[in-house]
SEVO-893297 format. One record per atom (N, C-alpha, C): residue in three letters; atom name; z negated, y negated, x negated. Coordinates in nm, 4 decimals. Layout:
@type = Ala; atom = CA; zz = Z; yy = Y; xx = X
...
END
This chain:
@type = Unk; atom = N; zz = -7.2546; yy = -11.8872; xx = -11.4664
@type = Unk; atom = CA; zz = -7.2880; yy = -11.7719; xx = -11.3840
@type = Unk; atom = C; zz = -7.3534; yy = -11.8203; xx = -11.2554
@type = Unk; atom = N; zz = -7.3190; yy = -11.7501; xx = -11.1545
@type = Unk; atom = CA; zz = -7.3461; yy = -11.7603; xx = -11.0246
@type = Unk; atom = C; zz = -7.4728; yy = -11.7016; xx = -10.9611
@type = Unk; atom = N; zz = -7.5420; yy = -11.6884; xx = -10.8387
@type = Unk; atom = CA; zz = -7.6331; yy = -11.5984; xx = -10.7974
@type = Unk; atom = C; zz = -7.4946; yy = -11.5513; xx = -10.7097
@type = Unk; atom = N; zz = -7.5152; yy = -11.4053; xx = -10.6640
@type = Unk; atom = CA; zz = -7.4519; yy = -11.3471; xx = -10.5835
@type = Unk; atom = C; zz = -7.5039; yy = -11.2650; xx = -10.4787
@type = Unk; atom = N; zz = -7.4686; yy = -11.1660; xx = -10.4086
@type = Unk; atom = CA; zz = -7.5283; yy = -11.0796; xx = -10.3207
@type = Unk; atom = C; zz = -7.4005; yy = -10.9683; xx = -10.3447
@type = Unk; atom = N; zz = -7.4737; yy = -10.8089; xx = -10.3449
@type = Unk; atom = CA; zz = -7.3925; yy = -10.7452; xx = -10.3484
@type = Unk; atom = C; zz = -7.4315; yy = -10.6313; xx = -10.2015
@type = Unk; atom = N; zz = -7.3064; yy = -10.6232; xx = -10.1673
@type = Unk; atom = CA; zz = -7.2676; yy = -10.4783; xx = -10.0244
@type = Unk; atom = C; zz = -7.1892; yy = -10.3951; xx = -10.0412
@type = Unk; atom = N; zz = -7.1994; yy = -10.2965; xx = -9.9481
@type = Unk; atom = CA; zz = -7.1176; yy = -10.1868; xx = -9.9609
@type = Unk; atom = C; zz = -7.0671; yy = -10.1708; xx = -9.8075
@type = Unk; atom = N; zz = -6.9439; yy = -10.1947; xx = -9.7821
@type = Unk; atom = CA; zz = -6.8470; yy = -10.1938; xx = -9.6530
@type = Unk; atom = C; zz = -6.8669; yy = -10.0467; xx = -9.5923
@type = Unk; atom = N; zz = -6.9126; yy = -10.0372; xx = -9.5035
@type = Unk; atom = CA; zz = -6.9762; yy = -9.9081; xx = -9.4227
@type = Unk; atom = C; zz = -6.8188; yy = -9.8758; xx = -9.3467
@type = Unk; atom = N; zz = -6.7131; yy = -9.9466; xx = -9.3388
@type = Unk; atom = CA; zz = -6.6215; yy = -9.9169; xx = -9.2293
@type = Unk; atom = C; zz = -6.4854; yy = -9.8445; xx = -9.3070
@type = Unk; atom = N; zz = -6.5167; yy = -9.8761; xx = -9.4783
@type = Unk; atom = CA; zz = -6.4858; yy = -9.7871; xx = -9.5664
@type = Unk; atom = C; zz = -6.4850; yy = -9.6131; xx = -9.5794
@type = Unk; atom = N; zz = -6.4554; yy = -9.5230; xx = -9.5603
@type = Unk; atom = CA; zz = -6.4553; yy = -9.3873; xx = -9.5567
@type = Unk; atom = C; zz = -6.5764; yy = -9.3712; xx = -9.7106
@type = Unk; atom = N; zz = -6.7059; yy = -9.2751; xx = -9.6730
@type = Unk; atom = CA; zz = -6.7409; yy = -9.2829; xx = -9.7795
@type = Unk; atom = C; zz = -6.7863; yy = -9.2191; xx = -9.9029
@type = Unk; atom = N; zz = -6.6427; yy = -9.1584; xx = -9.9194
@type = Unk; atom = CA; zz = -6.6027; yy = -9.0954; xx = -10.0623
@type = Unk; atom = C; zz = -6.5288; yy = -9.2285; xx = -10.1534
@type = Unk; atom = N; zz = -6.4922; yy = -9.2978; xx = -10.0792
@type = Unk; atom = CA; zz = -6.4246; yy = -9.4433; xx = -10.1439
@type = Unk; atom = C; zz = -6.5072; yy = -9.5638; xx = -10.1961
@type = Unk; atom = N; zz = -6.6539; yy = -9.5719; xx = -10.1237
@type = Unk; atom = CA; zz = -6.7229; yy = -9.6533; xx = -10.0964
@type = Unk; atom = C; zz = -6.7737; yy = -9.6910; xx = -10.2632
@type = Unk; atom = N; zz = -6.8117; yy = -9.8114; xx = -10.2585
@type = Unk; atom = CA; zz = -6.8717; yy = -9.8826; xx = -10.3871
@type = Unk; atom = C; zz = -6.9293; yy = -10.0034; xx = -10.3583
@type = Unk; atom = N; zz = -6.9809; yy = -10.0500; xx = -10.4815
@type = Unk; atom = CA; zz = -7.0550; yy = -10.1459; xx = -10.4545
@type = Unk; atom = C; zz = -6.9605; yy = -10.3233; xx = -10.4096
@type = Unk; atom = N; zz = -6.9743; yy = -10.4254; xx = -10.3694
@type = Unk; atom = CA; zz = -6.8624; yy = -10.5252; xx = -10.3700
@type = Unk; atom = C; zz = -6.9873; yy = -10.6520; xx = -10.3691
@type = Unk; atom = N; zz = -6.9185; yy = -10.7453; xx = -10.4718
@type = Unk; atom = CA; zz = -6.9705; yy = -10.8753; xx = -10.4430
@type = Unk; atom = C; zz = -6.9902; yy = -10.9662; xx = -10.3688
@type = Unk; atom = N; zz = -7.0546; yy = -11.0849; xx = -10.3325
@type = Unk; atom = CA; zz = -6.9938; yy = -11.1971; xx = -10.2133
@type = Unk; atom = C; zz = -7.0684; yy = -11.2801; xx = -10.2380
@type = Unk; atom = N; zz = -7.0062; yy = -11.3900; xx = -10.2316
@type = Unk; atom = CA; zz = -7.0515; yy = -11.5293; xx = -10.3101
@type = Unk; atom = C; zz = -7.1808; yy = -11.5842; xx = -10.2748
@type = Unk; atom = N; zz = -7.2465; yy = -11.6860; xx = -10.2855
@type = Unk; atom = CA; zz = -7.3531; yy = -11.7755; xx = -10.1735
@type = Unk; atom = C; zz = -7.2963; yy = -11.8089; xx = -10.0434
@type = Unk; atom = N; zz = -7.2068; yy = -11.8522; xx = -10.0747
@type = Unk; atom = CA; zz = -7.1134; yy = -11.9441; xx = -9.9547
@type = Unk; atom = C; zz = -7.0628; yy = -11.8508; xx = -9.8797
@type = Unk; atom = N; zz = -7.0150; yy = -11.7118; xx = -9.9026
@type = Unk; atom = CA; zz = -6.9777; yy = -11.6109; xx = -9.7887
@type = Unk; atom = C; zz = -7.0923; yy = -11.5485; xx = -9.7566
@type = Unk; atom = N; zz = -7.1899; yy = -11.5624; xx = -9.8107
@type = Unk; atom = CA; zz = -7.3155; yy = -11.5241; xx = -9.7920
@type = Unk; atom = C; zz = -7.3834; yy = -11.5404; xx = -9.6842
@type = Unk; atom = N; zz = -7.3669; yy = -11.6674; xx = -9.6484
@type = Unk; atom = CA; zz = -7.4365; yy = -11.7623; xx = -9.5173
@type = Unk; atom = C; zz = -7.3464; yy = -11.7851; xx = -9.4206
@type = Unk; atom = N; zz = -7.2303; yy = -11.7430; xx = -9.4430
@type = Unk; atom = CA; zz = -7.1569; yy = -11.7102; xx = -9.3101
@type = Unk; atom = C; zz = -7.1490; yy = -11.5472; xx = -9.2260
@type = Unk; atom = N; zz = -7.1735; yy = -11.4848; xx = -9.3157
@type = Unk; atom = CA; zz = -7.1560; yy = -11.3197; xx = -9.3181
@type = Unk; atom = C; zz = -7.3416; yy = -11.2302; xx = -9.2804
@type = Unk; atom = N; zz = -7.4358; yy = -11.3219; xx = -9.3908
@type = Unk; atom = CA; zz = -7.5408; yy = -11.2553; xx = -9.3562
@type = Unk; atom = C; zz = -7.6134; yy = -11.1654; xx = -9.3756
@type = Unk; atom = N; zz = -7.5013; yy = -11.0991; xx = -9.5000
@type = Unk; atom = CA; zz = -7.5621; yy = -10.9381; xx = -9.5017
@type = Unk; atom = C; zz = -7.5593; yy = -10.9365; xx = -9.6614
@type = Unk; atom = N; zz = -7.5973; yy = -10.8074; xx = -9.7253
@type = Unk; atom = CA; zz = -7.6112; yy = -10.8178; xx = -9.8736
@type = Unk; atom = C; zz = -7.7807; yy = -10.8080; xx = -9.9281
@type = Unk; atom = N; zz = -7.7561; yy = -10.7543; xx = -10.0314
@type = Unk; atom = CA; zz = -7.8943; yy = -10.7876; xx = -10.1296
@type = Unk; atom = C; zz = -7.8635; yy = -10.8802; xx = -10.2580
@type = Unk; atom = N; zz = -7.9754; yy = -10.9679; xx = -10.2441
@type = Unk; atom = CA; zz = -7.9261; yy = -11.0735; xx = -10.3717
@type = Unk; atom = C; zz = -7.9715; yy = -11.0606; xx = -10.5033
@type = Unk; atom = N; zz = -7.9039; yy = -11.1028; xx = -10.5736
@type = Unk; atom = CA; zz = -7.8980; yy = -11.0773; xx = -10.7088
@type = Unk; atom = C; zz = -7.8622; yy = -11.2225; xx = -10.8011
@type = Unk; atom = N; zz = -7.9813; yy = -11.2573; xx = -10.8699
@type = Unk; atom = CA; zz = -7.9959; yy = -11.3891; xx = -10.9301
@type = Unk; atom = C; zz = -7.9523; yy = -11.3493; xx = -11.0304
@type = Unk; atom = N; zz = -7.8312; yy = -11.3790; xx = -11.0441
@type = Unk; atom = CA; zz = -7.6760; yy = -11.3635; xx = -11.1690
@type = Unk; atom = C; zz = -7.7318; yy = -11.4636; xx = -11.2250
@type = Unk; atom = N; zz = -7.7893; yy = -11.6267; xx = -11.2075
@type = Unk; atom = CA; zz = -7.7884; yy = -11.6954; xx = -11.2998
@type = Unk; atom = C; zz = -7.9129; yy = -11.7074; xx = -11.4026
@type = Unk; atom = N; zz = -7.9869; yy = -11.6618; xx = -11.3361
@type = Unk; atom = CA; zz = -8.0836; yy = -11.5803; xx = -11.4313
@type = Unk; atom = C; zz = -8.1119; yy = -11.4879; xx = -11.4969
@type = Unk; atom = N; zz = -8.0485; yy = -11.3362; xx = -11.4643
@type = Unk; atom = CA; zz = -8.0327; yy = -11.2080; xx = -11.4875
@type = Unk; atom = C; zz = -7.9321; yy = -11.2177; xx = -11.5849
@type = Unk; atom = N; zz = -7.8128; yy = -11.2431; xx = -11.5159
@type = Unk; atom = CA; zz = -7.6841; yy = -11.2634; xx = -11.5740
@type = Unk; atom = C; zz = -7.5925; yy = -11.0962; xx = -11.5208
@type = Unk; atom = N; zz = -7.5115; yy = -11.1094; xx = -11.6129
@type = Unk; atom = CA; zz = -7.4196; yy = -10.9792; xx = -11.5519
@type = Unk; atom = C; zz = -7.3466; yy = -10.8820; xx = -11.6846
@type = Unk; atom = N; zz = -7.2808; yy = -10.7723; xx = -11.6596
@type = Unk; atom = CA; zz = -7.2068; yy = -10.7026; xx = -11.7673
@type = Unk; atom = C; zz = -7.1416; yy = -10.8334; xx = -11.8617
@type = Unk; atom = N; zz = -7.0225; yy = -10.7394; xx = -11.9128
@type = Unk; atom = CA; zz = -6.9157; yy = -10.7761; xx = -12.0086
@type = Unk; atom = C; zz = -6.8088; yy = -10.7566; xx = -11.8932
@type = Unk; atom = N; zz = -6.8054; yy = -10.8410; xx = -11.7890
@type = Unk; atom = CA; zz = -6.6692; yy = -10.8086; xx = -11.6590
@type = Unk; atom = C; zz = -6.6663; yy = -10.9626; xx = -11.5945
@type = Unk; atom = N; zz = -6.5597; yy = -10.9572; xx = -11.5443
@type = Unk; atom = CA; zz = -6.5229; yy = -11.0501; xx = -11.4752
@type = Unk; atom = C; zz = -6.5661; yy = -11.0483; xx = -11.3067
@type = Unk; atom = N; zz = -6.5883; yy = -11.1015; xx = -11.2454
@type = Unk; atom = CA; zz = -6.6446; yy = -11.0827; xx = -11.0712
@type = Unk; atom = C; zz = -6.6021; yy = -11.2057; xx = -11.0277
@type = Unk; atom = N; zz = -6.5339; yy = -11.1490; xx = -10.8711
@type = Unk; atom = CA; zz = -6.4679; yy = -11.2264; xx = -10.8077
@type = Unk; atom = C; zz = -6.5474; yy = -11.1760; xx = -10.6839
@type = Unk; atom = N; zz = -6.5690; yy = -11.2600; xx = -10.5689
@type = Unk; atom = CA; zz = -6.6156; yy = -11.2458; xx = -10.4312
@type = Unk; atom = C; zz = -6.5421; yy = -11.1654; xx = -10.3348
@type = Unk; atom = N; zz = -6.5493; yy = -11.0831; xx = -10.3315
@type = Unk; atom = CA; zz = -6.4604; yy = -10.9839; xx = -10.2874
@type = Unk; atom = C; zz = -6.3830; yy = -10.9951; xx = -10.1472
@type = Unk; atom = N; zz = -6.4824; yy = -11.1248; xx = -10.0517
@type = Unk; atom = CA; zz = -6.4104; yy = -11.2228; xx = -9.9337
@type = Unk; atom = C; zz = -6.3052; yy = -11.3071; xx = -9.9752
@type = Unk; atom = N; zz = -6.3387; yy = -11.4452; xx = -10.0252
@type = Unk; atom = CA; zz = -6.3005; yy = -11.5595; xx = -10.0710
@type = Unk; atom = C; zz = -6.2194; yy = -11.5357; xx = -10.2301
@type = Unk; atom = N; zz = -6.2876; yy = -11.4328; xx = -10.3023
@type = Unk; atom = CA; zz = -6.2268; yy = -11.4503; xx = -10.4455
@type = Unk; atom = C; zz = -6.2632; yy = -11.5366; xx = -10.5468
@type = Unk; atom = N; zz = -6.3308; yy = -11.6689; xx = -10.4903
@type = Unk; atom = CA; zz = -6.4112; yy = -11.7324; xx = -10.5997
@type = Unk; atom = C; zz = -6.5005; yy = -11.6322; xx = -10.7037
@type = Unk; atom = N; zz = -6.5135; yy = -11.6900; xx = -10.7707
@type = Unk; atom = CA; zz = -6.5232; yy = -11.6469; xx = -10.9185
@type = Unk; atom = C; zz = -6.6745; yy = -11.6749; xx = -10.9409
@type = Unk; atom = N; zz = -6.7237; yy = -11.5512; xx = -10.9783
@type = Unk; atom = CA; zz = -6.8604; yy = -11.5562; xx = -10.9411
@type = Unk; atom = C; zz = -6.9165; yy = -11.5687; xx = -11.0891
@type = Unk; atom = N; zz = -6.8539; yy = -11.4694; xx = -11.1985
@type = Unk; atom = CA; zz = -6.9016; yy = -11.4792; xx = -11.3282
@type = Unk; atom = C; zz = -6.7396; yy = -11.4256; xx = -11.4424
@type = Unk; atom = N; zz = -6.7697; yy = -11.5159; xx = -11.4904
@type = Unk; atom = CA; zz = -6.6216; yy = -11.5098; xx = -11.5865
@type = Unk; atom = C; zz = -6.6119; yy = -11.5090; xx = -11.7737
@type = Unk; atom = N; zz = -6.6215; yy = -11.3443; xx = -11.7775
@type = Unk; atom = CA; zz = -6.7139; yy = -11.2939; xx = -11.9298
@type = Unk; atom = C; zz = -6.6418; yy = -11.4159; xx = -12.0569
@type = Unk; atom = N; zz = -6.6789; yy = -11.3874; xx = -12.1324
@type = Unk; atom = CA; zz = -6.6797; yy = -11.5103; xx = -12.2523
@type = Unk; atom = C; zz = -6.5740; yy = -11.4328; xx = -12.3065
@type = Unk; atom = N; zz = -6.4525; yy = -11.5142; xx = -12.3671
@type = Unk; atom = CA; zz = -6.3281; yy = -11.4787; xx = -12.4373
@type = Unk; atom = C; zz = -6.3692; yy = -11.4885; xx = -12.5954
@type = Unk; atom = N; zz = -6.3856; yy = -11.3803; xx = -12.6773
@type = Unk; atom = CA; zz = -6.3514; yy = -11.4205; xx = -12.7877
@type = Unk; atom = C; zz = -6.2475; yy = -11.4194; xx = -12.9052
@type = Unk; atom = N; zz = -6.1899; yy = -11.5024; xx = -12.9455
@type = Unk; atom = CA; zz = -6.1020; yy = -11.4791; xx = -13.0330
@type = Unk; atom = C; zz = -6.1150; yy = -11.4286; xx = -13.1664
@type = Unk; atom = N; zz = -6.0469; yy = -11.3308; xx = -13.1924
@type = Unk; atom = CA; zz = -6.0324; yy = -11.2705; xx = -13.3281
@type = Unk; atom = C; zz = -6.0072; yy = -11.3612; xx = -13.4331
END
């Protein structure tokens, strides 16, 4: 698990609007966001991808039957 930062795209119409992830690394190019220490906290039962880049921020545990 990752730390992340999460935003909400203002240029979005906003009846559509939600929350979106973004990595460290788009983080410090971009600037914006509130952070959220995923690797401490941790996250749901979901998968999260950086909603810029797509790197893979937290990737839930598979279990087999």
């Amino acid at each position: 698990m990752k730390d992340c930062y999460w935003y909400v795209d203002e240029r979005i119409p906003e009846a559509e609007r939600k929350m979106m992830a973004m990595c460290a690394k788009c983080h410090k190019s971009h600037g914006f966001g509130w952070f959220w220490e995923g690797s401490a906290l941790g996250y749901g039962d979901y998968d999260l991808k950086c909603s810029i880049c797509e790197t893979t921020i937290h990737q839930r545990e598979k279990y087999e039957n």
